[in-house]
N, C-alpha and C positions, 0 to 999 in steps of 0.2 A: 504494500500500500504506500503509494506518494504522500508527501508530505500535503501536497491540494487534494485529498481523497477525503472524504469524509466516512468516518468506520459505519458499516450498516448499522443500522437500528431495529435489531431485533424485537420491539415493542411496540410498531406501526402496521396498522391490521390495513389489510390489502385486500385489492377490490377481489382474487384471488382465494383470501380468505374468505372473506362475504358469503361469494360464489359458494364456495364451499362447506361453508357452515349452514346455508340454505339447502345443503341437501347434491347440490350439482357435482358430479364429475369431473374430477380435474382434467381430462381430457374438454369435456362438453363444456366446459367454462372457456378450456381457452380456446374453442371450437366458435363461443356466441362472443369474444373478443376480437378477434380478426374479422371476424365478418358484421363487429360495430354494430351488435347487439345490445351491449352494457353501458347505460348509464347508470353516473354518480352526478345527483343533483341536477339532473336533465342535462348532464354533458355527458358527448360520447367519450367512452374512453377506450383505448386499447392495449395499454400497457398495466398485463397480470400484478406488476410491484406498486401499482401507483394506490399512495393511502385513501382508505377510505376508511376510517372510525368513524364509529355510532359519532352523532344520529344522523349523518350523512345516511342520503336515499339512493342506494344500489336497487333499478330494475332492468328488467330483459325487453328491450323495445326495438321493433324491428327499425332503422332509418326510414326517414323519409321519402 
C-alpha cells in the first residue's frame, strides 16, 4: 500500500452487502449491477464496493 492509498474500511456496508442480506445471490446481485438495475437513493449504481449504510434506499429498478 502507497503512502496516497487509503487502508480499506472494513466497516462500510456495500451496496453488495444490501444485495445480499436481502436474500440475493452474489452472483445475481452483481448480474442486476452491470446491467444498472441497483439503485441507492434513486441513483444508479454499479460498483459492488460502493457504501451504502442504513437508511440509505437500495432497490432493483429496471433503467429507463
Amino acid at each position: 500500500m502507497g503512502e496516497d492509498e487509503a487502508p480499506p474500511d472494513d466497516g462500510v456496508v456495500t451496496v453488495l452487502d444490501r444485495l445480499r442480506a436481502a436474500g440475493i445471490s452474489p452472483d445475481r446481485a452483481l448480474h442486476h449491477l452491470q446491467t444498472e438495475y441497483v439503485r441507492v437513493d434513486g441513483e444508479i449504481v454499479t460498483d459492488p464496493a460502493a457504501p451504502a449504510p442504513r437508511p440509505s434506499r437500495v432497490v432493483l429498478q429496471p433503467p429507463p
